[in-house]
C-alpha positions, 0 to 999 in steps of 0.5 A: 402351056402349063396347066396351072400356075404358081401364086406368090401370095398368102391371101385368101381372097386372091386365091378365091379369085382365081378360083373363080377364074377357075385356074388350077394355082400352087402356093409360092411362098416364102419361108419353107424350111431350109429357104432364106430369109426374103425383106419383105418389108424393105420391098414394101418400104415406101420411097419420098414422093412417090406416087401410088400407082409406082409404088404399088408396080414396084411393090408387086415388080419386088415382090415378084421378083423374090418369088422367081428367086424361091422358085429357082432355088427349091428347083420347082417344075416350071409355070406361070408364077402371078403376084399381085400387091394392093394400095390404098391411097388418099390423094398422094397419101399411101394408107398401108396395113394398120400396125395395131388398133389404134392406127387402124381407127386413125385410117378410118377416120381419115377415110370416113366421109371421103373417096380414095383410091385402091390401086392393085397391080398384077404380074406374071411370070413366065419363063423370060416372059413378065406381063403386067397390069394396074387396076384402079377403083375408087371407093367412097366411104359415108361418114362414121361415127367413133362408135361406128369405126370402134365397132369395125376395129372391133371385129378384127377384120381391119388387120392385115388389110390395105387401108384397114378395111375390106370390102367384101366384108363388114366394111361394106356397110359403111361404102356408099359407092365403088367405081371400078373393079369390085375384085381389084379392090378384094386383091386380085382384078379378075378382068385384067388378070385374065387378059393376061393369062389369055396372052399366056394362052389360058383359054379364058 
């Protein structure tokens, strides 16, 4: 087994999750100098009619898939390579990163006041060998007033983030209850996660 493993992802708090996990991790990442161009928005691309939970394992099966391709072309030592990719949906409705401000405020008006969803899936892989898992949380927001949602779009925070908001930041000022995983929704379910890095033979 490999002492580490390869993470496909940009995020901070994935990364901070692993830690946490205490999983040494390299970063997989597209771009490099010399690499090609990777559609990471057609991988994102949403399908009619489809539901959030196949959305977000396709997403991150896509997602993963790319990172195994940039694995073998840069001719990398082998190990683990884990993606994960986060959802966030109101009933069929799949609220993605906000494209500006504006669109963040209209997110969270449609979530003030409601409970959604925050489905984020997991995969690993190894060798020939593809594990996954799927997370799924509920979050309630209390209602918000137009200062209240200007005030968080305001701090910048929304941008970037599924559902424009993130829970381990400002916005928990404004969720009155979570039923779930507190980590699925950061990005990265430590539980589920670790269940599959113990098939790999983690000893976690």
């Amino acid at each position: 087994m490999a002492s580490y493993l390869y993470l496909a992802s940009q995020s901070p708090r994935r990364r901070q999750l692993l830690e946490q996990l205490g999983v040494a991790h390299e970063l997989l990442l597209p771009n490099a100098a010399g690499d090609i161009a990777e559609d990471a928005e057609g991988i994102e691309a949403e399908k009619e009619g489809e539901a959030p939970r196949d959305y977000v394992q396709r997403v991150t099966a896509g997602k993963l898939d790319a990172a195994v391709a940039r694995h073998a072309r840069r001719g990398l030592p082998p190990a683990p390579i884990l993606c994960s990719d986060t959802t966030v949906a109101l009933g069929m409705q799949i609220l993605g990163k906000p494209q500006d401000a504006e669109d963040a405020r209209r997110i969270l008006r449609l979530l003030a006041g409601t409970e959604h969803e925050v489905l984020t899936a997991v995969a690993v892989q190894n060798g020939v060998q593809r594990l996954q898992a799927l997370s799924i949380s509920t979050v309630r927001f209390a209602p918000m007033s137009e200062a209240q949602i200007d005030a968080y779009v305001g701090t910048g925070e929304p941008m970037g983030k599924a559902g424009a908001y993130g829970v381990q930041g400002r916005a928990a000022a404004h969720i009155s209850q979570i039923s779930g995983s507190y980590s699925g929704i950061m990005g990265l379910p430590v539980f589920e996660t670790a269940a599959l890095l113990r098939q790999l033979g983690w000893p976690l």
